[in-house]
C-alpha positions in Angstrom: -138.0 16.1 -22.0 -138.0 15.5 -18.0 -139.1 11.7 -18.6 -135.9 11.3 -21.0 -133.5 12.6 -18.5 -135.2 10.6 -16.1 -134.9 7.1 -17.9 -131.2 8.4 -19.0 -130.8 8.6 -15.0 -132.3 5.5 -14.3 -130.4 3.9 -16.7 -127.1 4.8 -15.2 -128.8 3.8 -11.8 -129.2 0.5 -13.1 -125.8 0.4 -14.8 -124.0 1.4 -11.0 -126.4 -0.4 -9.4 -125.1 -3.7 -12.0 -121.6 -2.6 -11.1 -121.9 -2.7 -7.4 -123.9 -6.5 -7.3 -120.6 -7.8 -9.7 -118.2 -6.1 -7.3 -119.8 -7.4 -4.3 -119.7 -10.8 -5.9 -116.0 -10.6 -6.0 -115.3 -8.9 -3.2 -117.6 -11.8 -1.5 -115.3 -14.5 -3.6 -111.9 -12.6 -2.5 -113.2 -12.5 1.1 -114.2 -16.6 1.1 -110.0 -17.1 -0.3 -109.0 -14.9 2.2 -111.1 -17.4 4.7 -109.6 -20.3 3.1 -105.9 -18.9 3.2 -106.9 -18.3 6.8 -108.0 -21.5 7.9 -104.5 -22.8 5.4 -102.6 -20.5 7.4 -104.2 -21.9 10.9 -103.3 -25.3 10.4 -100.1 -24.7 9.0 -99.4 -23.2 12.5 -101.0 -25.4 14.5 -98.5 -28.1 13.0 -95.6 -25.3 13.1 -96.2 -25.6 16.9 -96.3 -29.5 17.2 -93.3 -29.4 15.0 -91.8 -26.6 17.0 -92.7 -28.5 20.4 -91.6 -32.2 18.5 -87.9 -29.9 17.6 -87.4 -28.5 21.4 -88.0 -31.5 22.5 -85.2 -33.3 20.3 -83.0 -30.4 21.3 -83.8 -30.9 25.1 -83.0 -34.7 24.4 -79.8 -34.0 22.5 -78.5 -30.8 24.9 -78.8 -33.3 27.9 -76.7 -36.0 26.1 -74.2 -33.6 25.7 -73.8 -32.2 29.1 -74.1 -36.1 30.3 -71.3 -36.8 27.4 -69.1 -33.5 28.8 -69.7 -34.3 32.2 -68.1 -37.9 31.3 -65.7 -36.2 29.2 -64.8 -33.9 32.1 -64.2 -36.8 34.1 -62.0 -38.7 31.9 -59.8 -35.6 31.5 -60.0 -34.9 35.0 -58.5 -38.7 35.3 -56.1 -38.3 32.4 -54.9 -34.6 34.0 -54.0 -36.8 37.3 -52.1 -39.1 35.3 -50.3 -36.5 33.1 -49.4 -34.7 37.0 -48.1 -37.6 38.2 -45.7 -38.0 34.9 -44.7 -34.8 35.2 -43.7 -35.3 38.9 -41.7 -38.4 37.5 -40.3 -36.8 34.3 -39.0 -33.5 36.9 -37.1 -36.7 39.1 -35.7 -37.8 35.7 -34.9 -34.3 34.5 -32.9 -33.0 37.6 -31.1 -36.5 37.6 -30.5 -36.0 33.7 -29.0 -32.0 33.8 -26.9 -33.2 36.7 -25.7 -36.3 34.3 -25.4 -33.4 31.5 -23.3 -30.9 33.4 -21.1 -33.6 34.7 -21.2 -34.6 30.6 -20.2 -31.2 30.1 -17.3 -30.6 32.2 -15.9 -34.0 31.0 -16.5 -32.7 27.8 -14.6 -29.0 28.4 -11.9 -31.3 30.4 -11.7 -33.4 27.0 -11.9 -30.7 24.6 -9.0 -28.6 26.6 -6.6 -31.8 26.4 -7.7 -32.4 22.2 -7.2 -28.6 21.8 -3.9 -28.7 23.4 -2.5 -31.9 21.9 -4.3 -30.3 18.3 -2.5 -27.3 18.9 0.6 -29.0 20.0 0.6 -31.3 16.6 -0.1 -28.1 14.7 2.8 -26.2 16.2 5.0 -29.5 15.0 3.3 -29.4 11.7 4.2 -25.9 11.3 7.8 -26.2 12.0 8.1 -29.1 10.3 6.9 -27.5 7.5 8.9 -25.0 8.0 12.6 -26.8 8.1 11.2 -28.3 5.0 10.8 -25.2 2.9 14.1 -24.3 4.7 15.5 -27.1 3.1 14.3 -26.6 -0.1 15.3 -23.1 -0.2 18.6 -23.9 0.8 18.9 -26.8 -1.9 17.3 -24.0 -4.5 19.6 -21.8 -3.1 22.9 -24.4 -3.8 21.7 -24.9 -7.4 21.0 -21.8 -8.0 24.6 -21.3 -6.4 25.9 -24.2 -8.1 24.4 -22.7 -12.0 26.2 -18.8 -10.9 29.6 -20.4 -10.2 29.5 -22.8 -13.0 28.7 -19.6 -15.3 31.1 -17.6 -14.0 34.1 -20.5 -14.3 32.7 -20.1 -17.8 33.1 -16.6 -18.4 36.5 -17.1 -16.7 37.4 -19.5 -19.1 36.3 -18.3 -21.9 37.9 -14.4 -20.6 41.3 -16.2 -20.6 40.7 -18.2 -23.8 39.8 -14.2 -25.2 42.6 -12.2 -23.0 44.3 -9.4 -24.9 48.0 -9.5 -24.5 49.6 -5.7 -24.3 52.3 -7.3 -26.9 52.8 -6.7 -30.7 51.9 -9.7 -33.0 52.8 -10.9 -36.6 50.2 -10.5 -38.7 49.7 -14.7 -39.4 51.6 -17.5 -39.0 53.2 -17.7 -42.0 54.8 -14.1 -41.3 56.3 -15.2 -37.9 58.4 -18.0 -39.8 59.8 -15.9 -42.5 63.2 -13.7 -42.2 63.1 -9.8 -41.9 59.3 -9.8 -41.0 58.0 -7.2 -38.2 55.5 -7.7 -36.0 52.6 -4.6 -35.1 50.6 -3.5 -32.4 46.9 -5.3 -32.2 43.7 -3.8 -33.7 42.5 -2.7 -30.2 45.4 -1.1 -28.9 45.6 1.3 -31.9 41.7 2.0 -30.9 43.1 2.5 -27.4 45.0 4.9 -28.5 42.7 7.0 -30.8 40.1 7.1 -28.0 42.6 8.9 -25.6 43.8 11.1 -28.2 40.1 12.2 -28.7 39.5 12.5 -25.0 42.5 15.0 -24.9 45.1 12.7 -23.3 48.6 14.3 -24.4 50.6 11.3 -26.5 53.1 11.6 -23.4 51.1 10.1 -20.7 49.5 7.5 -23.0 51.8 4.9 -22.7 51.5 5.0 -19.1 47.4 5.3 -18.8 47.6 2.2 -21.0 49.6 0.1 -18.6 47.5 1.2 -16.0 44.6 0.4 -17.2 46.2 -3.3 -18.3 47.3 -3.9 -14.8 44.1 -3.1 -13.2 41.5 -5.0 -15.8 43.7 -8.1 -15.7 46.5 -7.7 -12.2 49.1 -8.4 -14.9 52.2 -6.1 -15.4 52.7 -5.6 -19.7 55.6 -6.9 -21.2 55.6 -4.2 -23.9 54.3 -1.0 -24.2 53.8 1.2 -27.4 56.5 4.0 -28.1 55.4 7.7 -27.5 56.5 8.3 -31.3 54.0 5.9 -32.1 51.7 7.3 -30.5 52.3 10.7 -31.5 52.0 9.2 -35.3 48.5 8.6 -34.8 47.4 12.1 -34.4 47.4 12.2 -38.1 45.4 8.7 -38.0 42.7 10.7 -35.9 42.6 13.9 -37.6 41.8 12.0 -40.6 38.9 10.2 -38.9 37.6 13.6 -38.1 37.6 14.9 -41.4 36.4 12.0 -43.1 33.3 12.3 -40.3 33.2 15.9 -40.9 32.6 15.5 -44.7 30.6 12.7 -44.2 28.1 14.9 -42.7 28.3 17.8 -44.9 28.0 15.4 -47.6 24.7 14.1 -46.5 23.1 17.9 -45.9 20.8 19.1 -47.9 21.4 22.2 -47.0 24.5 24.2 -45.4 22.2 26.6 -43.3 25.3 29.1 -41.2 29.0 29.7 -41.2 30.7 30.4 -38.3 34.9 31.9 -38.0 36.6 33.1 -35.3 40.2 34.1 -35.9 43.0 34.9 -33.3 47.1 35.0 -33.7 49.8 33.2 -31.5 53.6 34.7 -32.0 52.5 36.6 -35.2 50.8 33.6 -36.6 47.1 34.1 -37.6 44.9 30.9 -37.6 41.2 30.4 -38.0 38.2 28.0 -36.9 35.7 27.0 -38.7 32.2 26.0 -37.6 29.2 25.1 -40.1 25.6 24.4 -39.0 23.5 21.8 -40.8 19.4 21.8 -40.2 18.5 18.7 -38.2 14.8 17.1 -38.4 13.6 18.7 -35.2 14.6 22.0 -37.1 17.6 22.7 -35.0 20.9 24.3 -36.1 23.8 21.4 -35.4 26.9 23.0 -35.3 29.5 20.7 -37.2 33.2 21.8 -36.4 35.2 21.8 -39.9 38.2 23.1 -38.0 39.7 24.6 -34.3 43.0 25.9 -36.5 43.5 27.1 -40.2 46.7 28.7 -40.6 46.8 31.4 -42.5 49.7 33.5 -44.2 48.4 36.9 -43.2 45.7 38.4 -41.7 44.2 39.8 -44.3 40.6 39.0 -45.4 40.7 38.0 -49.0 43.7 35.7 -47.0 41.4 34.6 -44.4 38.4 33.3 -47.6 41.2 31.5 -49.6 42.0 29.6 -46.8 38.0 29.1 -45.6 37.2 27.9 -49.0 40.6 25.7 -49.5 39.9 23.4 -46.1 36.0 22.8 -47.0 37.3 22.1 -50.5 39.7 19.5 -49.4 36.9 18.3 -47.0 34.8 18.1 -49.4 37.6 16.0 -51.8 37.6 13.8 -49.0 34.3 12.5 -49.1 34.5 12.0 -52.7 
């Protein structure tokens, strides 16, 4: 039993003791590389230093070439910074002498541009009233036509008011009436207008024939060589009291609609009369008061009276615009 574990021991002896002679072969192999690499390693320095030495001395070669080739430099600038001094001196002559040439430019130039200026202002001024009388001109010459056209038009109106002048006379109604015997003559269209208008205004028939020859004398400075009659004028009362009612039933005529009746009734010397007043619906909806009549006589004063005569006047208005 002892002499097993012994061999089993010297066995494993062997085994390490195998182990250790490879290892101290490689170990020996590593450490001859290491030499090798060493030795490598030495003569790569020693030719790292000639090339190092070989390189400084280039660089000494090459640093003193420069500092001879900037000392030269220095001296050909230092030459060249003469020169350039000695310009300068020259171009400071040549300045002074040129910004005393300039300033004596410049006040011959002020003195030239004062005179230009003026003489420019001068012809401007000229220009401007020149231009001025022109447009003068031509508004005076616009001014003449224009003058010229307004008194041409109104010799034209003239004319043509005298060719149309209304004659305060009475006239035959053609030609053929003014040659034949027993014919009358009759008062124009307008003045029987004239007339109606101032009967409506409230002119009494007395004073018309005088408020028409004063209005003839002033509209044309020409006194009237007839004038109509006061009769005449009286007879055309009826004329516009027609012309009222007609008007009057005109309107009631055209209403739809009759929508109030107003009367008011009063008496002068014992005589009873009535007016009348009848409002119509306009389209804005407002009453418009239509005046059938200021004065219905009446026989008495008594109401069934005072309807009769109501209802006969807007019959007979009513006739009328049948």
């Amino acid at each position: 039993m002892y002499s097993h574990k012994t061999i089993q021991n010297e066995s494993k002896i062997q085994l390490w003791k195998d182990r250790f002679a490879v290892l101290r072969k490689e170990v020996t192999k590593e450490k001859e590389k290491w030499i090798d690499k060493y030795n490598k390693l030495e003569q790569q320095l020693a030719k790292a230093k000639d090339c190092v030495y070989t390189e400084k001395a280039r660089c000494r070669t090459l640093v003193q070439k420069q500092i001879d080739e900037t000392d030269r430099v220095e001296k050909m600038l230092q030459n060249y910074a003469d020169t350039l001094e000695e310009e300068k001196e020259d171009l400071r002559r040549k300045m002074h002498k040129a910004v005393a040439a300039k300033c004596s430019a410049e006040r011959s130039s002020t003195k030239s541009k004062k005179l230009a200026k003026d003489r420019l202002d001068k012809w401007h001024a000229e220009k401007h009233l020149r231009r001025i009388a022109v447009d003068f001109a031509v508004q005076q010459q616009k001014i003449t036509q224009q003058l010229q056209k307004t008194m041409q038009k109104y010799n034209d109106y003239l004319s043509k008011s005298k060719d149309k002048k209304r004659k305060l006379q009475k006239e035959w109604a053609d030609e053929e009436a003014a040659h034949k015997q027993g014919g009358a003559r009759r008062w124009p269209i307008w003045v029987v207008q004239l007339i109606c208008e101032l009967l409506v205004n409230g002119t009494a028939p007395s004073a018309i024939p005088s408020n028409i020859q004063t209005m003839y004398e002033t509209l044309y400075g020409e006194t009237s060589a007839d004038l109509p009659s006061v009769n005449f004028v009286r007879q055309y009362r009826v004329v516009v009291e027609v012309i009222g009612e007609t008007v009057t039933a005109l309107k009631l005529a055209s209403a739809n609609d009759w929508k109030a009746l107003w009367t008011d009734a009063t008496t002068r010397r014992q005589i009873p009369f009535t007016a009348l007043v009848i409002g119509l619906l306009s389209n804005e909806e407002a009453i418009n008061p239509i005046i059938i009549s200021s004065c219905i006589f009446m026989e008495d004063e008594c109401s069934d009276t005072q309807a009769e005569g109501i209802v006969a006047k807007v019959s007979h208005v009513l006739y009328i615009s049948k």
